[in-house]
N, C-alpha and C positions, 0 to 999 in steps of 0.2 A: 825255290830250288835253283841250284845252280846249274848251269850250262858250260860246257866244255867245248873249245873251240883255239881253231890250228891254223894260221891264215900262209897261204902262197903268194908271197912277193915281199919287196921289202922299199919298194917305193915310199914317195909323200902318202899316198893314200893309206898305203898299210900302214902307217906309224901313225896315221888319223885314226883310222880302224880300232886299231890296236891300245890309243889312248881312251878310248872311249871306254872299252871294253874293261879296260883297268880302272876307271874312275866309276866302276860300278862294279866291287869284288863280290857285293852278296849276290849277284849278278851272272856275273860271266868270269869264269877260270880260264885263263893263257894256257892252252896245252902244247903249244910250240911255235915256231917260225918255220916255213920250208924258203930254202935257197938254195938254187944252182951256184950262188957265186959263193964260195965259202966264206968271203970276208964280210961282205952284204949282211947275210945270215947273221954271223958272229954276233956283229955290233949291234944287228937291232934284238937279236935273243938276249944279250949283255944290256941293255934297255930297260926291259920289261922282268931280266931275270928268269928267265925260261931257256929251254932246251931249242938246240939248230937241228933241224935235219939235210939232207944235200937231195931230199925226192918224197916224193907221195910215200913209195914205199917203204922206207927209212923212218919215217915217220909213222907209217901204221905196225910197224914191226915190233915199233916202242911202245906205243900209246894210240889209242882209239877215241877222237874226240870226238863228241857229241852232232858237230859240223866243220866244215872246211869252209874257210876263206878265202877266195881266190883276187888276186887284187894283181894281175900282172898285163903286159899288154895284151892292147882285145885280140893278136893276131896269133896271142898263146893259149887264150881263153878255152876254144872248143876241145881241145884235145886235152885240155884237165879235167875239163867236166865230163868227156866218155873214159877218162880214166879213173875221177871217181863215183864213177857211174859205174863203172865195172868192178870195183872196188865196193859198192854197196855203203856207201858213206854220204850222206845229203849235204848239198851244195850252196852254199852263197855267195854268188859272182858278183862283181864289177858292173857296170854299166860300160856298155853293153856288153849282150852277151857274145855275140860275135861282130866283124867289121865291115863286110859285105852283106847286100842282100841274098846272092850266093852262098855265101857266107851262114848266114844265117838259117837258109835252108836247107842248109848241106848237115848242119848240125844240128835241127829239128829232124832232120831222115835218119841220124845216127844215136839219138837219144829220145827225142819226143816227148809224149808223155809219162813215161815208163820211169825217167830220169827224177829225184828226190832233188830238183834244183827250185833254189827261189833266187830275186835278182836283186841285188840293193841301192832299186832305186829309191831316193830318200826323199826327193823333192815335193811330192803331195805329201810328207809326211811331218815336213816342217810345221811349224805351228802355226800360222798366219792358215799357210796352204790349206793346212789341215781342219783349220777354222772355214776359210771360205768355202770347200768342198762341202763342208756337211752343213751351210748354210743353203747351199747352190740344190743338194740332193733333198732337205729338208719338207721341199714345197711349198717356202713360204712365198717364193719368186715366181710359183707357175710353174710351168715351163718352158725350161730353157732352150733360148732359141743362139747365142751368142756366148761368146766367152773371147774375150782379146787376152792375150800371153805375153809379157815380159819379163821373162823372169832368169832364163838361160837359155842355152840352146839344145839344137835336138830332142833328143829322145827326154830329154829333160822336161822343159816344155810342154812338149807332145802328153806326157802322161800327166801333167797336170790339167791341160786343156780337157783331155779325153773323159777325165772325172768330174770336172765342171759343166760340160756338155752333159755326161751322163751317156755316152756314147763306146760300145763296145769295138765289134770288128767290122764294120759297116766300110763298103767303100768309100773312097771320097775323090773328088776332082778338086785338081791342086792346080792354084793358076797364083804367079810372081811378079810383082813391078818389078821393074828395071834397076837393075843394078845401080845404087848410089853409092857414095863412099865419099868422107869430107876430113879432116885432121878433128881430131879431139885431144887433149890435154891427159898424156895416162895416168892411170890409178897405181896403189898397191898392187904388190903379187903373192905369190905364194911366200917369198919370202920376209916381206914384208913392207915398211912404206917406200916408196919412192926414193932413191937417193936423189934425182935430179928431178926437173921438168922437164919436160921430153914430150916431143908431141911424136902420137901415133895416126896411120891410116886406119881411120873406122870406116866399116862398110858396113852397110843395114841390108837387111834382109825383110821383108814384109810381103808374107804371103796371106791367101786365104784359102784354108781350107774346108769345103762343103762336104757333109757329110750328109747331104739331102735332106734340107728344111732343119738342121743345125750346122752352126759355122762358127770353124776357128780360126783366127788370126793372129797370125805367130808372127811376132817383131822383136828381133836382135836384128844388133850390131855387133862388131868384133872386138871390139875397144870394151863392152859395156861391163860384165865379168869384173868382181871385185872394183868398179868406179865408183869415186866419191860423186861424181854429180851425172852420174846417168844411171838413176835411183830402177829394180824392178816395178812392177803394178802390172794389174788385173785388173779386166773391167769383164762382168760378168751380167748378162742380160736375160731378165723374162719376162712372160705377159704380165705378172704382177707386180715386180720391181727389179732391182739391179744391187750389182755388190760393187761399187768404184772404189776397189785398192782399201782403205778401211771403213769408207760409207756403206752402208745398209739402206736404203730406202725399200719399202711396197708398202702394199694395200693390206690391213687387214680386213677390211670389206671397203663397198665404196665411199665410205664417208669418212674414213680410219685410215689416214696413211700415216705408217708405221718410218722413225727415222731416229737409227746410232750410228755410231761411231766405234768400231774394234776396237778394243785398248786392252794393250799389255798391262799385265799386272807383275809386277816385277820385286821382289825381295830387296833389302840391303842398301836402300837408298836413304839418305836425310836420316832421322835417327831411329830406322828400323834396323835390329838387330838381328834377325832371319836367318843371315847369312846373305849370300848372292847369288840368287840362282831365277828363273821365272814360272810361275805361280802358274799360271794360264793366260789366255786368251779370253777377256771378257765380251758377248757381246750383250749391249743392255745390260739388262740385271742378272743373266744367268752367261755361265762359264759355258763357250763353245766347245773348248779344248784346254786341255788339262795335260799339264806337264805331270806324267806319272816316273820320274824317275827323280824329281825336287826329294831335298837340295842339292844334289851335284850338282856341280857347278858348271855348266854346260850351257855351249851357244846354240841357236837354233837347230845349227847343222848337223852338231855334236847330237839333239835331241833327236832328230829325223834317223841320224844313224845309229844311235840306241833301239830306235823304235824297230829295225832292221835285224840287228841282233838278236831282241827278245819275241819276233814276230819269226824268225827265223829258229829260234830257242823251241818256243811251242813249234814250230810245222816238225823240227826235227822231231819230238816228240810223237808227235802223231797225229796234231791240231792238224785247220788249216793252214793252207797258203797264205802271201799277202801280197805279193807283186811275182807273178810267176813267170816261169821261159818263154808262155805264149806271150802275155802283155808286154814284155820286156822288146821280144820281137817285134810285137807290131806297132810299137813306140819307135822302136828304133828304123825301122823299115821308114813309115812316116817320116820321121825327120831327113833320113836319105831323100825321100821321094821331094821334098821341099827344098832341100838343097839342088833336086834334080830342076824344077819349076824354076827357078834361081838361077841357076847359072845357064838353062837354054832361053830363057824366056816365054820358054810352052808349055801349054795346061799339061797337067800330068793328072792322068784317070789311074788310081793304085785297084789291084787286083789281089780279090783273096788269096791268102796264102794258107799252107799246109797247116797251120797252127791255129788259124783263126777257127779249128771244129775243138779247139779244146775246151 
């Protein structure tokens, strides 16, 4: 069944959004662009070949899509979501969903749970991610006492950590080494490789946070983002074994220790004719995770944020959730709070907030 879907903004991200969404038409239908800037608009509804509107309500006047895409800054974010929230139209934001911690509880008091919003965070949903989680929740590892992060920052991060832990709303004491930062050689960007070399100030961040008798360790730098040689990894730790980035080790009992290696399985290489797209996530002899959207032809990211769309497709419907306003919050909150541990140099004790009864 197809999904109908109208995104607000017309940034990089939206035109990410928005290709994905097209590169899987039995899928997902474009039922518009919303822009305040009329030109903005134009050129990306002229894109994708769909209608511009200049407001929410412009757009529901014409057509009622199945959900809203919100993709504009986080500092416009809350007041589209109580717009369409009042509007009766179920929501799929940006990350984050607001920019303050303020912020954030300002717009849990104004919508809550009452609000049809889900958040599209993507990063546990990549396929490596997506593998390692459901090896971490599995119990082959015991349980988990550790999980180290590098993968991105904030709220990024944060919600993968929190699913490798296995860790809900639970307080945690956040404590920062000291500020380092050294020159690193930059990467690509958004727009693509490097014209020059060019060295930049990287500065690392490495915190620990406890979440009583589990512990995450969140390490970025600033430079790290899109770099050719400051690769992500995860090191995931239990009483039975550990998941080091594509290692697998534990015990199947005490005489039995159990040891693979993750591996891509990937279409379209040497002389498979498949096409080019990836297969799964093998671990051992059996698929951890499975590209259900093969063959499009889509990068991990591209995968994470299909999975967003069509997890987003059912909840509008009337399924579940998959990453919602609470978690989104207190991903995002966390990541504040460790940047807070960071730049004072002191323990920071996070406190429940309004969202963590949902």
């Amino acid at each position: 069944m197809t999904a109908s879907l109208a995104i607000v903004g017309t940034g990089w991200r939206s035109r990410f959004i928005l290709d994905v969404a097209a590169a899987l038409p039995e899928r997902f239908e474009i039922a518009g662009v919303v822009s305040r800037t009329a030109a903005k608009g134009t050129a990306l509804a002229a894109r994708y070949g769909v209608p511009s509107f200049g407001s929410l309500d412009e757009l529901l006047a014409h057509r009622r899509p199945d959900f809203l895409v919100l993709s504009v800054a986080r500092s416009a974010t809350p007041a589209l979501i109580a717009e369409a929230h009042r509007a009766g139209i179920p929501v799929l934001t940006e990350t984050p969903p607001a920019d303050t911690i303020d912020d954030l509880v300002e717009l849990w008091a104004s919508v809550g749970e009452d609000a049809r919003v889900q958040v599209a965070e993507q990063y546990h949903l990549q396929p490596l991610h997506a593998a390692q989680i459901a090896i971490a929740r599995s119990g082959v590892l015991g349980e988990v006492g550790e999980a180290r992060v590098s993968i991105s920052h904030g709220y990024h991060a944060v919600s993968v950590m929190r699913r490798l832990l296995g860790v809900g709303y639970e307080d945690a004491t956040i404590t920062a080494l000291p500020a380092v930062s050294w020159p690193l050689v930059g990467g690509p960007g958004r727009s693509g490789d490097p014209a020059e070399e060019k060295t930049v100030t990287n500065e690392q961040v490495l915190a620990q946070v406890d979440f009583g008798g589990k512990v995450g360790i969140y390490d970025w730098s600033s430079a790290q983002n899109r770099s050719w040689i400051r690769g992500p990894k995860t090191l995931t730790r239990g009483e039975r074994g550990e998941i080091d980035h594509l290692e697998v080790r534990y015990l199947e009992d005490v005489r039995t220790p159990i040891q693979y290696t993750l591996t891509r399985v990937e279409r379209g290489q040497f002389t498979n004719m498949e096409d080019k797209f990836l297969r799964g996530i093998l671990a051992g002899q059996a698929y951890v995770d499975t590209n259900e959207f093969a063959p499009a032809r889509l990068i991990d990211d591209e995968i994470a944020v299909a999975r967003c769309l069509a997890g987003m497709a059912e909840y509008a419907a009337g399924g579940e959730g998959f990453y919602s306003l609470a978690e989104a919050s207190q991903d995002h909150y966390l990541g504040l709070e460790i940047m807070r541990a960071h730049e004072t140099g002191r323990p920071v004790r996070t406190r429940r907030q309004p969202w963590a009864t949902a």
